[in-house]
Structure formats: structure tokens, C-alpha cells
RODO-2510 file (C-alpha; in nm, 4 decimals, decimal comma):
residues 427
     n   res          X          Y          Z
     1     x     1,2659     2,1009     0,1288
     2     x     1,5845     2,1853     0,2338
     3     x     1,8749     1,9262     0,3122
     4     x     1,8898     1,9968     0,6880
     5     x     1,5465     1,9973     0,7431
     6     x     1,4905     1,6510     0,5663
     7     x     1,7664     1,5450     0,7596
     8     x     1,5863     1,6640     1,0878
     9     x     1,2650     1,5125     1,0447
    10     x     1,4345     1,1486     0,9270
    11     x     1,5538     1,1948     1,3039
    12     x     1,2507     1,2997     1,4526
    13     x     1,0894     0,9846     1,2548
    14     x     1,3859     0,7280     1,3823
    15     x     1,3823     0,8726     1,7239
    16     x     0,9992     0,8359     1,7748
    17     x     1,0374     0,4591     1,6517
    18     x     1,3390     0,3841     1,8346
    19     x     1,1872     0,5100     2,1589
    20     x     0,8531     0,3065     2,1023
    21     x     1,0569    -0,0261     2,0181
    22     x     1,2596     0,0375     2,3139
    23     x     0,9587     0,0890     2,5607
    24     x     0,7336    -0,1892     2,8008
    25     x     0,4769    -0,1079     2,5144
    26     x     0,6487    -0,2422     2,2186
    27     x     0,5205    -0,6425     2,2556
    28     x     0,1632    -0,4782     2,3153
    29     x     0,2028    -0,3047     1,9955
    30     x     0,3464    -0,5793     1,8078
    31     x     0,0829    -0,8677     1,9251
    32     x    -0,2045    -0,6045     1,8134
    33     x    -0,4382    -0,7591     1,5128
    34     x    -0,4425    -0,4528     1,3737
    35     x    -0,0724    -0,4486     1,2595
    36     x     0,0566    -0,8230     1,2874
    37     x    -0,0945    -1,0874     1,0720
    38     x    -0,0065    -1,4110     0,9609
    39     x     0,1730    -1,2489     0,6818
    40     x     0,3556    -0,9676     0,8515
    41     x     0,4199    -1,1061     1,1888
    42     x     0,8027    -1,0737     1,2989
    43     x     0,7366    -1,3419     1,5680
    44     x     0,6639    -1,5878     1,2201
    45     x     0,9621    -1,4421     1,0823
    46     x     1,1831    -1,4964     1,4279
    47     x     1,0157    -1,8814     1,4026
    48     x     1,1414    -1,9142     1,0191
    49     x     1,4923    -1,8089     1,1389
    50     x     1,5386    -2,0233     1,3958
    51     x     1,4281    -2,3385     1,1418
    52     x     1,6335    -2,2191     0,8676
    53     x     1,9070    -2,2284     1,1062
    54     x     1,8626    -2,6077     1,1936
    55     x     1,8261    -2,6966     0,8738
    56     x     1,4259    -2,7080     0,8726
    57     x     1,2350    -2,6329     0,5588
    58     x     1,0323    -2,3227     0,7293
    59     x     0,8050    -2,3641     0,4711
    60     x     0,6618    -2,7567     0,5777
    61     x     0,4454    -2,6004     0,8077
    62     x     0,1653    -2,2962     0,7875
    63     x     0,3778    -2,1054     1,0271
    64     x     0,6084    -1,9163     0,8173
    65     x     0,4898    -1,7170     0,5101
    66     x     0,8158    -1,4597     0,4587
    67     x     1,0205    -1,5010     0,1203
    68     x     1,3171    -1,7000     0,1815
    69     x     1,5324    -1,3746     0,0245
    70     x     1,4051    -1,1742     0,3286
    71     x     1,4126    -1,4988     0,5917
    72     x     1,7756    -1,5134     0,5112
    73     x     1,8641    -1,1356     0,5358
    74     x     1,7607    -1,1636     0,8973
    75     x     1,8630    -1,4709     0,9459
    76     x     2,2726    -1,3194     0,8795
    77     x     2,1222    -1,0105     1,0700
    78     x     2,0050    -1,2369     1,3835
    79     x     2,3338    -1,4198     1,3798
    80     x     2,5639    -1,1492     1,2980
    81     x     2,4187    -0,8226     1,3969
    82     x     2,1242    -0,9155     1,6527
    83     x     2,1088    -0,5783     1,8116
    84     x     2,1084    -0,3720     1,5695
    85     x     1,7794    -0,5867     1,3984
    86     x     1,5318    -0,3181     1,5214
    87     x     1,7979    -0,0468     1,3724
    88     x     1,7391    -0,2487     1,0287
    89     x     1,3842    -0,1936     1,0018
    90     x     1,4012     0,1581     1,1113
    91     x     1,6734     0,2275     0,8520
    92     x     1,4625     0,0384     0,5586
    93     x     1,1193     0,2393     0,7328
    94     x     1,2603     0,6223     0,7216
    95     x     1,4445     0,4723     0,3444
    96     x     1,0830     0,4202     0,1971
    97     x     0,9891     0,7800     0,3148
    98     x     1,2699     0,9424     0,1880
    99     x     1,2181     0,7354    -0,1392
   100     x     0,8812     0,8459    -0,1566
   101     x     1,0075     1,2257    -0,0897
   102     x     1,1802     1,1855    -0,4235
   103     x     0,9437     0,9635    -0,6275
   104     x     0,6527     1,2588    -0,5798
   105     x     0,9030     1,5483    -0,6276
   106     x     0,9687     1,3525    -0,9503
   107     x     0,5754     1,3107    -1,0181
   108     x     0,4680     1,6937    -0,9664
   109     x     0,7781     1,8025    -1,1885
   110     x     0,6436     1,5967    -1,4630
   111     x     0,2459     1,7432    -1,4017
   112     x     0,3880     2,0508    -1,3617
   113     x     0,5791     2,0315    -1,7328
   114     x     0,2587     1,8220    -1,8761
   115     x     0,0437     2,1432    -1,7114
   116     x     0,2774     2,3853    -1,9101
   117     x     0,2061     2,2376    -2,2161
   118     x    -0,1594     2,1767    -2,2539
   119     x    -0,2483     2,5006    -2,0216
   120     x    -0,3594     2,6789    -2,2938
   121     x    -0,6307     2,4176    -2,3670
   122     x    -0,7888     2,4827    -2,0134
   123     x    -1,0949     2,6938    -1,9181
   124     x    -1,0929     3,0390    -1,8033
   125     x    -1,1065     3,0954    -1,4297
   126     x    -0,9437     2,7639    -1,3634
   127     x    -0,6612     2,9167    -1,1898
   128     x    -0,7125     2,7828    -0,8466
   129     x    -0,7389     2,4286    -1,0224
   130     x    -0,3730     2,5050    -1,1656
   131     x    -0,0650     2,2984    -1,0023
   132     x     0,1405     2,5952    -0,8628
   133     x     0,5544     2,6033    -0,8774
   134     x     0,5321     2,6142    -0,4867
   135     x     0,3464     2,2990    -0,4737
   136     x     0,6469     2,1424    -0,6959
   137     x     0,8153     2,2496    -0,3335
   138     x     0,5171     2,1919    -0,0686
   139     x     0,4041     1,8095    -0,1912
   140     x     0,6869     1,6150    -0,1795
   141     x     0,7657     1,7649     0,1704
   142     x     0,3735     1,6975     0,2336
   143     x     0,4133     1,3116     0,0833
   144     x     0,7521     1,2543     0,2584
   145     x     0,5515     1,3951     0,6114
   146     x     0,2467     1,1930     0,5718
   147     x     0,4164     0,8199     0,5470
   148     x     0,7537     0,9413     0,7962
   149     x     0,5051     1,0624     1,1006
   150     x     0,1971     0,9129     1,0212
   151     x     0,0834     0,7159     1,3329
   152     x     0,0372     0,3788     1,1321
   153     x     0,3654     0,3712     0,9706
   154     x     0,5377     0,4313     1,3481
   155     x     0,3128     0,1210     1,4632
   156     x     0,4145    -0,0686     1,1481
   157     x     0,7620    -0,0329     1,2026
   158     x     0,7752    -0,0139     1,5831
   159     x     0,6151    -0,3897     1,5538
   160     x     0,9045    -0,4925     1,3196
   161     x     0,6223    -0,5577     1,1030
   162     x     0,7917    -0,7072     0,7303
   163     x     0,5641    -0,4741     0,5382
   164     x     0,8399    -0,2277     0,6437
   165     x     1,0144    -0,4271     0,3408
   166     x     0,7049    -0,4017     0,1169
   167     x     0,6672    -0,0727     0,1490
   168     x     1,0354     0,0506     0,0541
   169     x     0,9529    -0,2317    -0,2496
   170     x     0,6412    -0,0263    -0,3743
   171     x     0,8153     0,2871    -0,3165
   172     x     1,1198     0,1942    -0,5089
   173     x     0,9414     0,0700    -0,7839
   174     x     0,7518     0,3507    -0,8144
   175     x     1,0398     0,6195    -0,7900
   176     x     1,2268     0,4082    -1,1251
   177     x     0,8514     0,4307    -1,2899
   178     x     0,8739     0,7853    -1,2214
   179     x     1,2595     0,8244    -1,3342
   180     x     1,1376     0,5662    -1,6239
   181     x     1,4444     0,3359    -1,5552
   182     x     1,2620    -0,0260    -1,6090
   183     x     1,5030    -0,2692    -1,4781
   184     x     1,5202    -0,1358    -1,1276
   185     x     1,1447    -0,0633    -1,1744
   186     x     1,0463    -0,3965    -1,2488
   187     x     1,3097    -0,5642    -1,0341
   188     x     1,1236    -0,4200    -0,7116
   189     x     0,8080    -0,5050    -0,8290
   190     x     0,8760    -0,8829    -0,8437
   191     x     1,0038    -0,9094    -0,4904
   192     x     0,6986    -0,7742    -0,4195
   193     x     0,4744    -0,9468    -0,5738
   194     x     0,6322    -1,2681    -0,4721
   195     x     0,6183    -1,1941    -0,1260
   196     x     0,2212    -1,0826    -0,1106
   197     x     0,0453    -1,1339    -0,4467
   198     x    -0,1100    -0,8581    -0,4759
   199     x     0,1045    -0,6101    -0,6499
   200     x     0,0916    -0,7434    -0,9850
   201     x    -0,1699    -0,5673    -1,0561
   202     x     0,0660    -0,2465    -1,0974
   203     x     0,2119    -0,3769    -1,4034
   204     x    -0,0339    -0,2368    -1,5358
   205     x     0,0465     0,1369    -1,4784
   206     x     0,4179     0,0179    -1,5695
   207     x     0,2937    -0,0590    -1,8965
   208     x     0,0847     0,2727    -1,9476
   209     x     0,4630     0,4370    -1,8734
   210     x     0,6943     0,2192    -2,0232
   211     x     0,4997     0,1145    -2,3201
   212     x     0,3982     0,3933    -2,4945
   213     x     0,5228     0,4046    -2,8302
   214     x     0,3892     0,0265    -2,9660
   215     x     0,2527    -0,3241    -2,9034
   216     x     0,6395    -0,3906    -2,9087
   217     x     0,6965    -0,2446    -2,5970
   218     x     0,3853    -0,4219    -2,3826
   219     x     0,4811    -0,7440    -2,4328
   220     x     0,8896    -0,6342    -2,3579
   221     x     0,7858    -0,4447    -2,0417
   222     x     0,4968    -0,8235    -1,9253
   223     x     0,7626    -1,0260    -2,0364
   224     x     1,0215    -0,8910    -1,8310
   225     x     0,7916    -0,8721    -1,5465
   226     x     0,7568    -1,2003    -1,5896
   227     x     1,0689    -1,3525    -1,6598
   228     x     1,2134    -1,1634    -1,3498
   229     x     0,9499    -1,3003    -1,0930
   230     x     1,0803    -1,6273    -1,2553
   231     x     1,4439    -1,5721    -1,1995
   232     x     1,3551    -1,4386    -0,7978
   233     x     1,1941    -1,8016    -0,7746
   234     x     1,5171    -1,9769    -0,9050
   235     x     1,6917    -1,8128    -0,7071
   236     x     1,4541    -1,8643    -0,3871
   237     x     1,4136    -2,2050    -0,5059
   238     x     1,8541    -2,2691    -0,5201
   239     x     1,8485    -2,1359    -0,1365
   240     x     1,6073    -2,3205    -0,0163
   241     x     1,6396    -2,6323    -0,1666
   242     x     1,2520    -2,6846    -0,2620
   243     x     1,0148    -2,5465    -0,4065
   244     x     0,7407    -2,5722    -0,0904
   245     x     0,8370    -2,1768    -0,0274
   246     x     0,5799    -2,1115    -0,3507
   247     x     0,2844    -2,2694    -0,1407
   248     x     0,4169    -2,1046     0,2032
   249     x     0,4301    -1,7457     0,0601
   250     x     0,1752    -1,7040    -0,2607
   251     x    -0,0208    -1,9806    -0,1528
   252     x    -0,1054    -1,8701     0,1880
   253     x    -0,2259    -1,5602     0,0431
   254     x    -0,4520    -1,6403    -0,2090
   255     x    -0,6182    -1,9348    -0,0083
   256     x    -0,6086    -1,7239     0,2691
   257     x    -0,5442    -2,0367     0,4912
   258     x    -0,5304    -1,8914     0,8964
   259     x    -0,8437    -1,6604     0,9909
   260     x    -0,7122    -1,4607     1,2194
   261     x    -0,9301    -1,1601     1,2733
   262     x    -0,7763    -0,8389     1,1111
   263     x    -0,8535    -0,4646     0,9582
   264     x    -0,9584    -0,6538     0,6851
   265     x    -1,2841    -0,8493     0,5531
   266     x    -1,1947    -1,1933     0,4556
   267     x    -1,1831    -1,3798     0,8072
   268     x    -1,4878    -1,2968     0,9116
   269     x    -1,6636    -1,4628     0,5700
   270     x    -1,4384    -1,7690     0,5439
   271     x    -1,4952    -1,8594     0,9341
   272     x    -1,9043    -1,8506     0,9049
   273     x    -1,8583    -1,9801     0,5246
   274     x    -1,9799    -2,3303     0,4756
   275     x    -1,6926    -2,5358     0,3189
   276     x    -1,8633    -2,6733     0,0278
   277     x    -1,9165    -2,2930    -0,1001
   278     x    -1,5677    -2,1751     0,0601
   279     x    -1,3551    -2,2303    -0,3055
   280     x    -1,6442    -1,9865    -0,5026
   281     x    -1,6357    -1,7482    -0,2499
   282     x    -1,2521    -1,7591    -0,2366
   283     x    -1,2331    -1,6941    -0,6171
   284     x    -1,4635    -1,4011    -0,6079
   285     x    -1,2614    -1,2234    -0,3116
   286     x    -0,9750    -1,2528    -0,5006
   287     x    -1,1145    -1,1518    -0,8076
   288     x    -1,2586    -0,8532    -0,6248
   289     x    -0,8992    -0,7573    -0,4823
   290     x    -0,7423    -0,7928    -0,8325
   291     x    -0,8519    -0,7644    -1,1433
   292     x    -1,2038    -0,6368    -1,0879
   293     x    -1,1119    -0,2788    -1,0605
   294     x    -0,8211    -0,3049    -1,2868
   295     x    -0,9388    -0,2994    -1,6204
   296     x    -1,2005    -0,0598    -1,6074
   297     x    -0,9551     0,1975    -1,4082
   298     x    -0,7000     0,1207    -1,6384
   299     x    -0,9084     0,2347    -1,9453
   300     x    -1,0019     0,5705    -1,7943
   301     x    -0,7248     0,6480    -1,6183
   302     x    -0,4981     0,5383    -1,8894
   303     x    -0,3369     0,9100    -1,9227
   304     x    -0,2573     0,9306    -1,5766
   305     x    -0,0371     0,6179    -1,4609
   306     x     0,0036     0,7983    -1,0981
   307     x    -0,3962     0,8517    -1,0424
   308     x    -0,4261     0,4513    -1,1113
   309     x    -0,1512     0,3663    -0,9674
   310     x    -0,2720     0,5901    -0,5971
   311     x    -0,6312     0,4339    -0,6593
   312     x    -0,4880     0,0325    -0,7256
   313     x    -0,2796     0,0907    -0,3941
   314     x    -0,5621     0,1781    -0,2184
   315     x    -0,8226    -0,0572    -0,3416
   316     x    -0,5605    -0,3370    -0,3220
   317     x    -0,4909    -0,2318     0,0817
   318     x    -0,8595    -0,2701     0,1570
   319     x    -0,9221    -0,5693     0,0117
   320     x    -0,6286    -0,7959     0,0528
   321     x    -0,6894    -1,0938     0,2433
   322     x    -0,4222    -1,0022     0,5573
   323     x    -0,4430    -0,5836     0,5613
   324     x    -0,2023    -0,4173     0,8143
   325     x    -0,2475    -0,0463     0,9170
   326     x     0,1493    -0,0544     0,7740
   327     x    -0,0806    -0,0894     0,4426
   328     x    -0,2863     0,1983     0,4898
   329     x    -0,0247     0,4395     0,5846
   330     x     0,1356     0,3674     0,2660
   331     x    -0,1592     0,4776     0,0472
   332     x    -0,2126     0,7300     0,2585
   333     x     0,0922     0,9283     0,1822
   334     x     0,0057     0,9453    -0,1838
   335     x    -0,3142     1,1704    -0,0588
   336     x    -0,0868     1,4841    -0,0731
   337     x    -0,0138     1,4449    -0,4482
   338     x    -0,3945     1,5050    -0,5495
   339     x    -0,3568     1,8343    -0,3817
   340     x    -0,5541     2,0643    -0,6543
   341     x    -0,8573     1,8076    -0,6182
   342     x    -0,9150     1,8513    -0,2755
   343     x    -1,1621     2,1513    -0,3627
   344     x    -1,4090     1,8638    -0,4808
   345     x    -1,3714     1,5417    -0,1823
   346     x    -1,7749     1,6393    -0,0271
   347     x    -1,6886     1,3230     0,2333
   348     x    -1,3843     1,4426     0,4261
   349     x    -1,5811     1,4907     0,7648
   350     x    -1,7049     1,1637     0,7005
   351     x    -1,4118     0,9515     0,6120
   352     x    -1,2492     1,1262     0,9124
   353     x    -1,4771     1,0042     1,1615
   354     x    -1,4811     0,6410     1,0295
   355     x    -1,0852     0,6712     1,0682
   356     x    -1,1413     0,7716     1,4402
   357     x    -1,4248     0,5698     1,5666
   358     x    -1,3558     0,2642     1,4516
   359     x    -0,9790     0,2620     1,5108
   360     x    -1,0728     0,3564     1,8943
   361     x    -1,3240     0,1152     1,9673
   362     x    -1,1552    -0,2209     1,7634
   363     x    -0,9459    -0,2197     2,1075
   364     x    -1,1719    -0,2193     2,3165
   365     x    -1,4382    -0,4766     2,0889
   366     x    -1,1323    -0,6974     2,0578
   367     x    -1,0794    -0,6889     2,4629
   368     x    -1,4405    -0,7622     2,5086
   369     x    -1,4627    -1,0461     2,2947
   370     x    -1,1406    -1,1868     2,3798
   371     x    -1,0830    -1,1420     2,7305
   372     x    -1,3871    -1,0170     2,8772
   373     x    -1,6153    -1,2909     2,7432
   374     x    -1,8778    -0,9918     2,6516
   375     x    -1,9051    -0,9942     2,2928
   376     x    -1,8061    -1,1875     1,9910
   377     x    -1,6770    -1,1792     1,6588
   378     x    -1,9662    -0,9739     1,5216
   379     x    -1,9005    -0,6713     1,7550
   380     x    -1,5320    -0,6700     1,5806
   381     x    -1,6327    -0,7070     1,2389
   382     x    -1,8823    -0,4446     1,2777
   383     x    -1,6159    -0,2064     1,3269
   384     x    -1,3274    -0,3551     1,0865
   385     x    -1,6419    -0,3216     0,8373
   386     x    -1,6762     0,0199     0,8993
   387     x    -1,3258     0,1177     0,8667
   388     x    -1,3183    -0,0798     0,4986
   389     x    -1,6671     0,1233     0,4616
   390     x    -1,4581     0,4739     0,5578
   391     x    -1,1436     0,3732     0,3236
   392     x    -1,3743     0,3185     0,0230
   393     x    -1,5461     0,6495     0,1095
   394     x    -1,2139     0,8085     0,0707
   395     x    -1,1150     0,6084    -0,2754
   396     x    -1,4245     0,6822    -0,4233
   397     x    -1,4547     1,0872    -0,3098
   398     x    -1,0871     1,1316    -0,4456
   399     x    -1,1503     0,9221    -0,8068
   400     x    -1,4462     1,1555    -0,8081
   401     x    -1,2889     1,4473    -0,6918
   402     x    -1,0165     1,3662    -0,9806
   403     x    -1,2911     1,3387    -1,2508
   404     x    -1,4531     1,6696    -1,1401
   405     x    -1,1023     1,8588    -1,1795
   406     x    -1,0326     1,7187    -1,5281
   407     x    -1,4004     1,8354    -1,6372
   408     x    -1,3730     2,1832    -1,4805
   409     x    -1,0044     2,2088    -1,6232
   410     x    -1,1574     2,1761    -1,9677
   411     x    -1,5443     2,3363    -1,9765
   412     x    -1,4717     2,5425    -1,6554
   413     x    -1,6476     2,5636    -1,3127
   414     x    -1,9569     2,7454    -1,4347
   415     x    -2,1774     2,5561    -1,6701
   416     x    -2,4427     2,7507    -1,8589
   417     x    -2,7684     2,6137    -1,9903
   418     x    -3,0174     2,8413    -2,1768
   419     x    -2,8032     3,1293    -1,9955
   420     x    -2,9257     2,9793    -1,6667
   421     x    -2,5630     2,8667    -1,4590
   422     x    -2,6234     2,4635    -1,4223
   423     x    -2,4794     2,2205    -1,1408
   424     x    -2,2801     1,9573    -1,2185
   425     x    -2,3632     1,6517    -1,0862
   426     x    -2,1573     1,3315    -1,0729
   427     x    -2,3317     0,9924    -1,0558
***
């Protein structure tokens, strides 16, 4: 993509955000479920900077659940800079889109080289399979169009929603995975998983690329993981004065303390849950969101770090305990990168309509149940379950669709039996 027209649609991107935050629908958007949790919410965050500023521990209370590296960011920004806050997550917004602009240009150049190399292993009439040089051009600028305009990401940032700051986190840490430059890599990876848990899960596709060559280089690559989430505590823990900001952040997810309704499927369990059976169930949700998934994907995705990594987002978006559209737009924008396996996704028609149904009438369930008096919490998990039911529609058609590609790459499109042309099924 050329330089002026990446410049263009960074403004297009700003504008349409800047516009949004500055019109009478901006505190609608912002107090919507669907984008503002407990987690996320900047009117938490506003809350935390006002204690931190009187010299309250913002972390005594269940209000605040923000890192204290990013409470006191905004708390310098709210005292020094206060207009130009909204300006700060725009800039940080249109800087994980850029970054992800150059993290998948950096992605297809490597497939495209690994292609090279083993093309002369592939099947005959496998050319329409075949990344192209044009789509070392067209998917980037496809990625880098998909998280910058996509609907969700404008409502994530237009909220002031703080997984505007997770999002440029994944997305740096997966552009130094991509450049293979650790430090930086595993750097952004902490502050991320510090702030929402759920992200250390993608040390494990850090592994697959930084320790290739022995044993010797897993445990460097963990234990620098590790002793770097350790530092960014020490160094939470020296600002703060306390170590209650552990409980506040990591603790609040995992227990998943506040049930507020949202995309996602925890509240609804945990508020009809007896308590007695509440810490069994807790453990399996979290299970479920983490490590369930991970070591079987791991294992047969473990020559492709950026399929597991694109399948772990996606998976770990769904079933978080406080999901965000912000979330899903994220994932999203690593759709374009599976280009070539498009041809085999049966479920697109499908996953589309769950997208569009259920994202028009949560709305108008929530109004009902809420305001009208009409309905009640089923009516709204009904459709929050069916978008979770549509996203793992769309995980599991393109881990499929990736499996079919790497089988016709290799024994071709046509399968004969006893001369008779078979049909591959996948089960």
C-alpha cells in the first residue's frame, strides 16, 4: 500500500472516531454492555484517577480493575493534557492498526519465502491454493482495513474503552514475534497479561518461534516471560505502594467478581449458579478459556505459530469472562491473512447472519428487560449465546478450512479411489 494512501485512511479512521466521540451519541455508546465492562470501562478508569489523586489505594474497593502503569498514564494525561485524552486513545487505536499493517506484511513475506521453498513438494493443480506475490501487497492493506474501519474497533475506541491499550499490546507483541526480536516481544506480552489474564496463553506460539533450535531456548524464552511479568509487578507494586493492585486487576478476572451482563457467557451462569458449586464451575470456565484448547492446538499447529496464534485470539475473545466487541474486532482483522483458505469456510452465510441478528436485537432485548419491564435476563442471553454460537462457527470453519488447504496442498484436490474421484470429508 502506498505511503499516501495509508496515510489517508489513518485519517479517514481518526476522523470517523473523533466525530463519534465528539457527538450527543458518544455516552450512549460508551454506557452500552456490549463494549464497557467492568474491566474496560473508562468511567472505572476516570474513578481510579480521581482516588489515585487523593491519595486512595484505587484498588481497596471492586471499582477499579486498570493496571496502575495505565491508571497513572492518564492520571498525568487528566492533569496535564485533559483535552487532548480522547486524542490519546485515538492515537494508540489507529497505532495498533498501523502496527498490525506491518506485523501481517511481515507474516505473508515469511509464507511467501516458506511457500518458495517447499513448492515443489505440493500437488499438481494446486495453483489457486498458492499465496500469490500480489497478496504479499493486498493482505496487509486487507488486515490494516479490517481492524482501522471495522465498526467494533470505532465503538471500542469511540467509548475510550482501555482495550484500545490491549489491543496495540497484542499487536506489538506480535509484530516483534514476527520480526523475531524477543525482548520487545515479550515485554508487550507481560503488560498484557497483567492487565487481563488471558494472554499468557500466547507464550506458547512465542516459544514455537523463538525456541526452535533446543530445550535451551524454551526455558530462556518461559523464563523471561516470567521474570518480566515479575519485574512489571515490582514496579506496579513501588507506585502504588501495595500489593492489593494484584487482587484488583488479575483477581477480578479470574473470579470474575461483578456479573454484569455482557457479549460474553460467564454472567449469566455465575448469577443462576448456586454458591456452594460456584468455585467448580469457576475453575472449569477458566480452564475452558485457557489451557483447554492450548495444548492440543499447540501440537498440531506447531509449524504454524500465526494459525495458533489467530485461533488462541479468537477462542480466548469468546470465552473470557468480560468480552468487549473491542475484542472481537481484534481477531477479526487477522481473518484476511488466511486468505488462500477461504475456498474451504462452508459456514460463511451462517456465521454472517449470527453476526447480524444477534448484534441487532441485544439492543433492543437489553431495552426490554431493562427499561421496559418485558423480558428478562434469558431473552439477553439467548442472543449473547448465539453470537458466542456464530464466533465458534467461524473458529471452527477457518481451523477446518486451514486443515483442508494443507491436505489439498500435499495429495491435491482430486482424490482417486479404485479410479473412481472420492470426496473428502472432514469430521
Amino acid at each position: 500500500m502506498k505511503n499516501k494512501k495509508l496515510l489517508a485512511l489513518l485519517v479517514l479512521g481518526g476522523t470517523m472516531r473523533y466525530i463519534l466521540m465528539s457527538s450527543k451519541y458518544s455516552s450512549a455508546i460508551s454506557g452500552r454492555v456490549e463494549i464497557s465492562t467492568p474491566l474496560n470501562s473508562h468511567k472505572r478508569v476516570q474513578e481510579g484517577v480521581h482516588l489515585y489523586k487523593n491519595q486512595i489505594d484505587p484498588y481497596l474497593g471492586d471499582m477499579v480493575h486498570e493496571t496502575p502503569l495505565i491508571l497513572i498514564s492518564l492520571a498525568w494525561a487528566y492533569s496535564t493534557i485533559p483535552q487532548l485524552v480522547p486524542w490519546i486513545y485515538i492515537m494508540i487505536d489507529l497505532a495498533a492498526a498501523f502496527i498490525l499493517f506491518k506485523m501481517s506484511k511481515e507474516f505473508i513475506h515469511q509464507m511467501f519465502s516458506k511457500q518458495s521453498k517447499e513448492k515443489g513438494e505440493y500437488a499438481d493443480e494446486t495453483d489457486e491454493l498458492h499465496l500469490k506475490y500480489h497478496d504479499t501487497i493486498d493482505i496487509p492493506k486487507f488486515v490494516f482495513i479490517a481492524y482501522l474501519l471495522n465498526p467494533f474497533s470505532i465503538l471500542n475506541c469511540v467509548a475510550l474503552s482501555s482495550t484500545v491499550f490491549s489491543n496495540f499490546f497484542l499487536a506489538s507483541s506480535f509484530y516483534f514475534m514476527a520480526k523475531q526480536n524477543l525482548w520487545p516481544c515479550i515485554a508487550f506480552l507481560s503488560l498484557e497479561t497483567l492487565r487481563s489474564l488471558y494472554p499468557v496463553v500466547f507464550i506458547a506460539p512465542v516459544l514455537l518461534v523463538f525456541g526452535k533450535s533446543c530445550k535451551k531456548d524454551y526455558a530462556r524464552v518461559a523464563g523471561s516471560f516470567i521474570l518480566t511479568c515479575f519485574a512489571f509487578c515490582y514496579i506496579s507494586y513501588s507506585i502504588m505502594g501495595s500489593w492489593t493492585f494484584i487482587n484488583g486487576t488479575l483477581g477480578f478476572v479470574f473470579f470474575c467478581r461483578e456479573l454484569q451482563p455482557n457479549i460474553g457467557l460467564f454472567w449469566y451462569f455465575f448469577m443462576e449458579m448456586f454458591d456452594h458449586f460456584r468455585t467448580l464451575f469457576l475453575i472449569t470456565f477458566q480452564i475452558n478459556a485457557t489451557i483447554l484448547y492450548l495444548i492440543p492446538l499447540t501440537f498440531k499447529l506447531h509449524k504454524d505459530p500465526l494459525m495458533l496464534t489467530t485461533i488462541l485470539i479468537s477462542l480466548t475473545s469468546i470465552f473470557r469472562s468480560y468480552p468487549c466487541l473491542g475484542d472481537i474486532a481484534f481477531y477479526l482483522a487477522f481473518l484476511p491473512l488466511w486468505r488462500r483458505c477461504w475456498k474451504f469456510m462452508a459456514h460463511n452465510f451462517v456465521v454472517f447472519c449470527f453476526f447480524l441478528i444477534t448484534l441487532l436485537i441485544m439492543p433492543a432485548l437489553w431495552h426490554l428487560w431493562m427499561y421496559a419491564g418485558s423480558a428478562n435476563a434469558n431473552f439477553y442471553f439467548g442472543a449473547t449465546l448465539a453470537f458466542s454460537t456464530g464466533q465458534i462457527f467461524l473458529v471452527t470453519d477457518l481451523l477446518f478450512a486451514y486443515v483442508k488447504r494443507e491436505f489439498c496442498l500435499k495429495y491435491g484436490q482430486k482424490v482417486f479411489i479404485d479410479g473412481k474421484e472420492a470426496k473428502i470429508i472432514l469430521e
